[in-house]
C-alpha positions in Angstrom: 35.0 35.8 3.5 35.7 32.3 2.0 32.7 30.4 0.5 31.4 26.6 1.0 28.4 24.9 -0.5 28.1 23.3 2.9 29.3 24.3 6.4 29.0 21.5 9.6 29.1 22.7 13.2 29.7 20.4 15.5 32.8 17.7 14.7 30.8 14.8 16.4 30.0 11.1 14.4 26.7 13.5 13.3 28.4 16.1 11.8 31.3 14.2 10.7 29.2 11.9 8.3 27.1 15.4 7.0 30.7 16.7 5.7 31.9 12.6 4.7 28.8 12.2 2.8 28.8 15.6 1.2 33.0 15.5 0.5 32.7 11.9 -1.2 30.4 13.6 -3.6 32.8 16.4 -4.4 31.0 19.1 -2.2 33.4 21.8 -0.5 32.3 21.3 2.8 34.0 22.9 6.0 33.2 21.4 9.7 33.8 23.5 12.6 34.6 22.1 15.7 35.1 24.1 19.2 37.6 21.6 21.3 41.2 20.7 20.2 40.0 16.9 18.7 36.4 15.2 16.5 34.6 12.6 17.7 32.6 14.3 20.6 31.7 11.5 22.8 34.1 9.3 20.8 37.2 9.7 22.9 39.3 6.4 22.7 43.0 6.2 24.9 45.9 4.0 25.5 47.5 3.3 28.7 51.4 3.1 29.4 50.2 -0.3 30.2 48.6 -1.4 27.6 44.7 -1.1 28.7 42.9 0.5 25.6 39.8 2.6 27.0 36.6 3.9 25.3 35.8 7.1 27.2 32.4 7.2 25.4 30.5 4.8 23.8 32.2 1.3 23.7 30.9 -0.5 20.8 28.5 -0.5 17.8 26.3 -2.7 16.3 25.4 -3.2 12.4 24.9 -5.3 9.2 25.3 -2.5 7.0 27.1 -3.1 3.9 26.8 0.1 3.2 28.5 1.0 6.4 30.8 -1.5 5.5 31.7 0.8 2.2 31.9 3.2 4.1 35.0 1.9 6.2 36.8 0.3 3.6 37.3 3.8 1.6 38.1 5.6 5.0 40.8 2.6 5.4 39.1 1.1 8.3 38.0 -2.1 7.7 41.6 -4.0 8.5 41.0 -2.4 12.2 37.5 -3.2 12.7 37.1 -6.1 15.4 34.2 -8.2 15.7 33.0 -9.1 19.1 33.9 -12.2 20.7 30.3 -14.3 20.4 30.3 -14.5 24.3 29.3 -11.0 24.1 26.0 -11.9 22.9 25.0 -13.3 26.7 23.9 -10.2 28.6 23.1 -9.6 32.6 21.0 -7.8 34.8 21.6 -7.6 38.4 19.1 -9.4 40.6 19.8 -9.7 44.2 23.2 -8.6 44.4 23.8 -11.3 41.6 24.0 -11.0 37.6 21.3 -12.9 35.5 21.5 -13.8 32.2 18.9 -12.1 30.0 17.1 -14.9 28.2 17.0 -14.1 24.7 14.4 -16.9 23.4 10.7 -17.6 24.7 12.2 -20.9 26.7 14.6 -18.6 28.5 12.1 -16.4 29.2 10.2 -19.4 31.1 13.0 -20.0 32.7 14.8 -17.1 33.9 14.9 -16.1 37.7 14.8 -12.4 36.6 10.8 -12.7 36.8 8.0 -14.6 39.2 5.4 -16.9 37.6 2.9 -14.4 38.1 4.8 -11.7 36.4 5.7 -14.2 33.6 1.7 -15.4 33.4 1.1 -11.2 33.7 3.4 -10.5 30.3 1.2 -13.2 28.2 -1.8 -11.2 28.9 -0.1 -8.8 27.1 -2.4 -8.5 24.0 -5.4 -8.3 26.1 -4.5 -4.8 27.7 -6.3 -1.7 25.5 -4.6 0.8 23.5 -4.1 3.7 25.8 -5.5 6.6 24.6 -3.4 9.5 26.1 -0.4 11.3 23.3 2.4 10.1 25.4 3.5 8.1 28.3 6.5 7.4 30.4 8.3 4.2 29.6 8.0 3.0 33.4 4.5 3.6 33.0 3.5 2.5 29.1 5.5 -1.0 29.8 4.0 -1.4 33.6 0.7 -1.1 31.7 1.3 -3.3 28.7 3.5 -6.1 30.8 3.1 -5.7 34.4 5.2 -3.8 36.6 7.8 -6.6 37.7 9.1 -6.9 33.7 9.0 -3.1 33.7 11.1 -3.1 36.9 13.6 -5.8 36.2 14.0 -5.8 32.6 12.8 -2.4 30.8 14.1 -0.1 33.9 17.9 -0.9 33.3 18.0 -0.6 30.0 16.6 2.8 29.9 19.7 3.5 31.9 21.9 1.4 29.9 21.3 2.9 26.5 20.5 7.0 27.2 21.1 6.3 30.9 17.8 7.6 31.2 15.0 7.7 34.2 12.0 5.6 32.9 10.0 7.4 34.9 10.7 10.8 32.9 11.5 9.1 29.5 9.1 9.5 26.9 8.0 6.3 25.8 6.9 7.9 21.7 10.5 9.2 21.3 13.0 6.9 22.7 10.6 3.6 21.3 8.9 5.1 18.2 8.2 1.4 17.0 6.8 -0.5 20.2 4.5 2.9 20.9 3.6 2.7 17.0 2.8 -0.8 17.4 1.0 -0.4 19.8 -1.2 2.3 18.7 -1.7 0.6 15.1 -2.8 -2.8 16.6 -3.7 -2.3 19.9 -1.0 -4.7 21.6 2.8 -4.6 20.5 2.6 -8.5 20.3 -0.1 -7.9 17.6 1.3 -5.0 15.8 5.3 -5.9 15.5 3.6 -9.3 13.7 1.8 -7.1 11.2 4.4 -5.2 10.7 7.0 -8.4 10.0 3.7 -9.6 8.2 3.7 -6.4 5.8 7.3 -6.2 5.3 8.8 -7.0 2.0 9.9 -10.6 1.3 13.6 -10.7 1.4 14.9 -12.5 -1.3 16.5 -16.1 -0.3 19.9 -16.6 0.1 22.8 -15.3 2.8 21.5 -12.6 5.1 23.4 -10.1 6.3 24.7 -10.7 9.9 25.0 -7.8 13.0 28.3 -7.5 14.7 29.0 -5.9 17.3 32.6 -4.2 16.4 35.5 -2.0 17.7 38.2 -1.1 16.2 42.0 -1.7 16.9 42.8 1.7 18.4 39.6 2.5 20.0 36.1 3.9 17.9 37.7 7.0 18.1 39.3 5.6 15.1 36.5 6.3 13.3 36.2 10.0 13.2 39.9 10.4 12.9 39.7 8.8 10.0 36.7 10.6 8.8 38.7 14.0 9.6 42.1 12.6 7.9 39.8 12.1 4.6 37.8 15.7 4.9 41.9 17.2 5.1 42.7 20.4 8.0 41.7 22.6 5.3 38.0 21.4 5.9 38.3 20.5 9.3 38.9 23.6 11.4 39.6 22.5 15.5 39.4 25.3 18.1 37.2 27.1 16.5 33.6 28.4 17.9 30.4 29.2 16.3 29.5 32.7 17.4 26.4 33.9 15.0 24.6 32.8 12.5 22.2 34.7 10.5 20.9 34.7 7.0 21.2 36.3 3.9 18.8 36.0 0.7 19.6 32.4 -0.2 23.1 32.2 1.7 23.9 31.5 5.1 26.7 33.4 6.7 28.3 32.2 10.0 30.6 34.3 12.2 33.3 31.9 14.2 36.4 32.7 16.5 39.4 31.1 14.9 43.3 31.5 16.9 42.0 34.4 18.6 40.0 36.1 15.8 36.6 36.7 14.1 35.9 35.8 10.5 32.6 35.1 8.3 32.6 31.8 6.2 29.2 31.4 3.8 27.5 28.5 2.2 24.3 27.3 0.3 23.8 25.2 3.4 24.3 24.9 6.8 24.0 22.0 9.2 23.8 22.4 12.8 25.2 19.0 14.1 26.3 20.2 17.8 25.0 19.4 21.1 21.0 21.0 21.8 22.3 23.3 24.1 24.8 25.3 21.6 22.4 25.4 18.7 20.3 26.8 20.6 22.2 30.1 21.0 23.0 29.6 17.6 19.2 29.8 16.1 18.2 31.9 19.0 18.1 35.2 16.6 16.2 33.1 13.9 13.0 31.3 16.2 12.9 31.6 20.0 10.7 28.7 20.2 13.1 26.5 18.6 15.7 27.8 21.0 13.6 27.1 23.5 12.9 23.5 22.6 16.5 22.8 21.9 17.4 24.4 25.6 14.4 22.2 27.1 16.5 19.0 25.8 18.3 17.8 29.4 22.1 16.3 29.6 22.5 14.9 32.6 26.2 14.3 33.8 28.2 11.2 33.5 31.2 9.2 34.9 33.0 6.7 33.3 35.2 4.7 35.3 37.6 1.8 34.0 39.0 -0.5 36.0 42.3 -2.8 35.3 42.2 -6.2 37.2 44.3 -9.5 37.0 42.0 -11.5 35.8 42.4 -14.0 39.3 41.6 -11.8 41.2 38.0 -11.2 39.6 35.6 -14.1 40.7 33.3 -14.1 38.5 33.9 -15.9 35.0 33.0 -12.3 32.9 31.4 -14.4 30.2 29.4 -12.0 28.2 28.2 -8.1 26.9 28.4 -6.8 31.3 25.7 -6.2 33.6 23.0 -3.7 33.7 21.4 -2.1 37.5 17.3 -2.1 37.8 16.6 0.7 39.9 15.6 -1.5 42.5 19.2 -2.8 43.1 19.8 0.2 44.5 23.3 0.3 43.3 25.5 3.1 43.0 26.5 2.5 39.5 24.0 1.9 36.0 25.9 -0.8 34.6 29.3 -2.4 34.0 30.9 -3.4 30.6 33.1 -6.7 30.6 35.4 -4.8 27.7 37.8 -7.3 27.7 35.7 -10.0 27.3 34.3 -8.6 24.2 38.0 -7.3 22.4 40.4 -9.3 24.3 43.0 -6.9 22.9 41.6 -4.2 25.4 43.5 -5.2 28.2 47.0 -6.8 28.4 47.6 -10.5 28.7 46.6 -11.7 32.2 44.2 -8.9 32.8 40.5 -7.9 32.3 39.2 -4.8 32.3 36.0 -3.6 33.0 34.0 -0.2 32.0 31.2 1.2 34.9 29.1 4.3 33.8 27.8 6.4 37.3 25.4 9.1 37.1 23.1 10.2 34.5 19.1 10.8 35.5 19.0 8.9 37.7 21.7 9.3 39.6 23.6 12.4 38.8 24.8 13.8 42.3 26.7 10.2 42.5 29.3 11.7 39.9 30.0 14.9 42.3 32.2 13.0 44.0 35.9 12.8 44.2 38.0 11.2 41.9 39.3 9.0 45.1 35.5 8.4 46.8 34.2 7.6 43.6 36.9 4.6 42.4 36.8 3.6 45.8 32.5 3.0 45.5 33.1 1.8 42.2 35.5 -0.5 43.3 32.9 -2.0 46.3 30.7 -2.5 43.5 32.8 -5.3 41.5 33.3 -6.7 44.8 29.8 -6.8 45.7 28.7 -8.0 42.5 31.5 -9.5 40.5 34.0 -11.0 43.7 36.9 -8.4 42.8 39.9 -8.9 45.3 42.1 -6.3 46.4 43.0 -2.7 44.3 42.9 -3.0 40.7 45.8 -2.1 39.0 44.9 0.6 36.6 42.3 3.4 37.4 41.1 6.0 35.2 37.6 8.2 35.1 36.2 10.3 32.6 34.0 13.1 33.1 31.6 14.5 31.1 29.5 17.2 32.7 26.5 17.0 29.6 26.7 13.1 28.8 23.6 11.9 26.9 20.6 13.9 25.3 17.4 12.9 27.3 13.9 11.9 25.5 11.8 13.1 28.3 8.2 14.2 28.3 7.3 16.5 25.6 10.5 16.1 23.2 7.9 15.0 20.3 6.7 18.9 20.7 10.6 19.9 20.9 11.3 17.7 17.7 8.3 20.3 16.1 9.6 23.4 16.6 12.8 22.2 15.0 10.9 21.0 11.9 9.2 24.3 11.9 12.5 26.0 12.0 14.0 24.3 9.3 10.9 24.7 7.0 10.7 28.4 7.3 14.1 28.6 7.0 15.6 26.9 3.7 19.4 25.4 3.6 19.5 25.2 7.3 19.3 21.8 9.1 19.8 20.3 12.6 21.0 17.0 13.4 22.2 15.2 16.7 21.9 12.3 18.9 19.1 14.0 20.8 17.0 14.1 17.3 15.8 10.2 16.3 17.7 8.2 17.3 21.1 8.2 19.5 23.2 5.5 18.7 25.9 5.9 16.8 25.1 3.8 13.9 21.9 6.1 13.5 24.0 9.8 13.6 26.1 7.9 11.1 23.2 6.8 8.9 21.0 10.2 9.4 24.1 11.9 8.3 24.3 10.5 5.5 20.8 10.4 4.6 21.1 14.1 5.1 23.8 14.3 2.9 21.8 12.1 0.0 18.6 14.4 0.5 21.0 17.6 -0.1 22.8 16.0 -3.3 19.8 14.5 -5.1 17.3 17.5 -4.5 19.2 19.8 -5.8 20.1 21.9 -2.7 23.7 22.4 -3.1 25.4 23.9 -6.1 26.3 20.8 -8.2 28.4 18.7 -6.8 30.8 16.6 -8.6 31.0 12.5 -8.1 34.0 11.5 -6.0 34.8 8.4 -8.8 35.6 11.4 -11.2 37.5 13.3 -8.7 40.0 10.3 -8.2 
C-alpha cells in the first residue's frame, strides 16, 4: 500500500488544480484518472489540414494575475492567445438573422432583439416585489422581474449557451447566485447590484486589470497537459478506476484497478473531483443521501460539430464571439462559435471555421442522430443563418454522452447533502463543475482555494514550500 498526503480522483481542470495547488506546495499528491488522457472536457485536436479544434469548451475568460502565475510557472504563458477584440460583439438569432447583443444602455434602446413595450417593460424592473417562494426557474424569475420578451430573446439562449441548459428547469438560486441574491437583499436586482458596487471596497487608482478572453496555441487542452507534465507520471496515474473508498480512523484508503489489477493507495486527504455521477458510487457506502443528491445532478448529452469552410463561400462577415438560438427560433442547434474569428490561427489561411453545439436539455434526442444526418442539419443551419455555400471542407463531431452538469430545481438541497457529507466526514472533499460554479476559470480557482484551505489549516501533514524544493 503506498501512502499520499493527498489523493485526487478525477484528472479534470477540478482535480488537476487540487493536485497543482497541493504539488507547488511540496505535498505528495497522486491524481487518478479512468480514461487514457486529463483534461475531461478539455479535449483539443489538429487536423491533417491544419484546422485546430476545441472538442469541449473553446475559450476562457480572466484578469487574474494570479492565474497569470499560474501559467508562467507551468510554461504557458508564451502560448496563451488573446482574443481578437471583434470577439467582444456577440449575436443572437432573431428571425432567421443574427443580432448584435447591445452591450451599453443606448444599444439596448436600439436593438431589434426587443419591442418598445418589452424595452418600456424591463425599466419597470425595480417596481416588481421580491418574490417570496425558495427558488424559481430562470424562465420564470427573469419573465417576472423583466417581462417575458427579454426572458425569451435574451436570457433563454444563454442558459443554453453557457450550461446548455432548459430555463424552464434551471434553478435560478444556483446557476445566478448573485442576481437571485440581489434580488432578495434589495428587492429589485437594479437596486441590489448598485448596493453591492456601492459597498464594495474602493479599488485603489491606477491600471486595472483587464479580462481576456484567451486560447492557447495548441488548443486549451494545453492547459492540463501541462498541469500533468508538472505533477510527473509518478503522480498522475491514467487508466486507472476508482473502485472503493472507505475510511479508516484519520486516513482514507482507496481501492483502484490499475493495468488489470487491484491495489490500496492511502492519504490524510481525499478529494473527489469526478463527474456527480461516479462519486456517487464512490460515497454511496459512506451517506446514501449524498449519493443520492449527486445521482439526482442530470448530464444531458452533447454534440459538437466543427465545420471547415473557405471563407468565400460563407456570406456572412463572422465579425464577432458567434451566435446564440432562443428557443423560439426553433433551430436545431444552441449556438455557433465563429472560432476563427476569435484565434485566426484555428483554421488555415483562406478558411473559417466554425464550432455548433446540438443537444443538451433542451434538445438532447437531436444528437441521436447519425454522424451523416446530423452534419448534413448542421450544415442547413449555416446556410439558413450564416449564407454557407456548398460542402464544407472539413467535418468532424464530437460526442459526449454526459456533456454539462445541470442546476435544475432543487440542486441548492443537493449542494446540502454534500456539505453534510463532508462535515461528518473529515479529509474528504468533493469538487466539480456541477458544484458553484462551471466555468473553467472557477474549477480552476475552487481548486485552488481548496488546496489553500488544506495547506493553511493544517489538514495535511506539513507540507514543504515549492521555492525551497527548487
Amino acid at each position: 500500500m503506498t501512502d499520499y498526503d493527498c489523493i485526487i480522483v478525477g484528472g479534470g481542470i477540478s482535480g488537476l488544480s487540487v493536485a497543482y495547488g497541493l504539488h507547488r506546495r511540496g505535498a505528495s499528491v497522486l491524481l487518478v484518472e479512468a480514461s487514457a488522457r486529463v483534461g475531461g472536457a478539455m479535449h483539443s485536436l489538429r487536423t491533417p489540414d491544419g484546422y485546430r479544434l476545441d472538442c469541449g469548451p473553446n475559450t476562457v475568460t480572466s484578469k487574474s494575475a494570479a492565474l497569470w502565475q499560474h501559467f508562467a510557472e507551468l510554461g504557458l504563458m508564451s502560448e496563451r492567445m488573446v482574443a481578437e477584440r471583434s470577439s467582444a460583439r456577440r449575436f443572437i438569432l432573431l428571425g432567421g438573422r443574427p443580432e448584435l447583443i447591445p452591450t451599453a444602455p443606448g444599444g439596448l434602446l436600439r436593438t431589434p432583439l426587443l419591442s418598445t413595450k418589452a424595452k418600456l417593460r424591463i425599466l419597470a424592473e425595480p417596481l416588481i416585489p421580491r418574490t417570496r417562494q425558495p427558488d424559481a426557474s430562470v424562465a420564470a424569475f427573469f419573465a417576472r422581474r423583466l417581462g417575458r420578451e427579454p426572458a425569451e430573446r435574451l436570457v433563454d439562449p444563454f442558459v443554453s449557451g453557457v450550461y446548455a441548459g432548459d430555463p424552464q428547469a434551471t434553478s435560478v438560486k444556483a446557476a445566478f447566485p448573485s442576481i437571485w441574491e440581489a434580488e432578495q437583499r434589495a428587492g429589485s436586482i437594479v437596486r441590489g447590484m448598485l448596493s453591492r458596487r456601492a459597498r464594495a471596497p474602493k479599488k485603489p487608482k491606477g491600471a486595472r486589470p483587464r479580462s481576456v478572453l484567451f486560447n492557447f496555441a495548441g488548443g486549451l487542452a494545453a492547459w492540463p497537459q501541462a498541469v500533468a507534465h508538472a505533477l510527473s507520471d509518478d503522480h498522475v496515474w491514467l487508466n486507472t478506476r476508482a473502485q472503493a473508498l472507505r475510511q479508516l480512523g484519520q486516513r482514507w484508503e482507496l481501492v483502484v484497478e490499475r493495468e488489470g489489477l487491484s491495489q490500496i493507495v492511502s492519504a490524510d486527504v481525499i478529494v473527489l473531483a469526478a463527474p456527480a455521477y461516479a462519486a456517487a458510487d464512490l460515497v454511496a457506502g459512506l451517506d446514501a443521501a449524498a449519493a443520492n443528491a449527486l445521482r439526482g445532478i442530470s448530464y444531458p448529452p452533447m454534440a459538437v460539430v466543427h465545420l471547415g469552410y473557405r471563407r468565400d463561400t460563407v456570406a456572412h462577415r463572422l465579425d464577432g464571439f458567434g451566435v446564440l438560438c432562443p428557443s423560439g427560433e426553433r433551430r436545431g442547434v444552441l449556438g455557433i462559435l465563429w472560432s476563427s474569428t476569435m484565434f485566426g490561427s484555428s483554421a488555415p489561411a483562406g478558411h473559417v471555421l466554425t464550432t455548433t453545439f446540438v443537444g443538451g436539455a433542451r434538445m438532447p434526442e437531436t444528437t441521436r442522430q447519425s454522424d451523416a444526418d446530423l452534419i448534413a442539419m448542421v450544415m442547413r443551419e449555416h446556410e439558413q443563418i450564416l449564407g454557407a455555400r456548398g460542402a464544407p471542407a472539413m467535418t468532424q463531431i464530437t460526442r459526449w454522452a454526459r456533456a454539462i452538469p445541470q442546476y435544475t430545481a432543487g440542486h441548492a438541497q443537493r449542494m446540502d447533502a454534500l456539505g453534510q457529507l463532508e462535515a461528518e466526514h473529515p479529509g474528504l472533499f468533493l469538487l466539480g463543475s456541477y458544484r458553484d460554479g462551471l466555468s473553467v476559470e472557477k474549477c480552476w480557482d475552487k481548486g485552488i482555494a481548496l488546496a489553500d484551505r488544506l495547506t493553511h489549516q493544517g489538514t495535511l501533514a506539513q507540507c514543504t514550500p515549492m521555492a525551497a524544493l527548487q
